[in-house]
Steps between C-alpha positions, in 0.01 A plus 500: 500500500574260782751326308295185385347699204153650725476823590295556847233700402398205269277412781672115489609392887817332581324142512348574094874580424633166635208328341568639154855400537387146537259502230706674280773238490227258387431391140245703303232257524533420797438829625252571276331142698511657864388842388181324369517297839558777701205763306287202561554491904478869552211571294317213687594656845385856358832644430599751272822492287688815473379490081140461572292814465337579787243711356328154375548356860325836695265472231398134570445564895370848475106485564214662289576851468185732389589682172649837533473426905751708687636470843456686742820703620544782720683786315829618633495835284180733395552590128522883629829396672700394177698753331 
């Protein structure tokens, strides 16, 4: 913990922990106001919060993939050299 109740590896950056202290001292609906104002900015500018799954958002800019289409890799080991 960093003593203000995160713990680094949380991912959150110094600037998200002063935020939060800011918008935590606010009343509930308040904060439940500028979340919807805030979702509503990001998502218009393309950003992703840190609850969205990102498997729907790859999905959504991935192109037409031909089913059961591989790619094409170059193999690091042969399957003789596994043991």
């Amino acid at each position: 913990m960093d003593g203000k109740g995160w713990k680094p590896e949380y991912g959150i950056s110094p600037e998200g922990v002063e935020i939060l202290g800011y918008i935590e001292a606010l009343p509930q609906d308040v904060r439940r106001q500028l979340a919807s104002a805030v979702a509503r900015l990001c998502r218009s500018e393309g950003y992703l919060s840190l609850h969205d799954d990102l498997r729907k958002a790859l999905a959504r800019h991935a192109g037409p993939r031909a089913k059961g289409a591989l790619a094409k890799v170059i193999p690091i080991f042969r399957a003789l050299q596994r043991g």
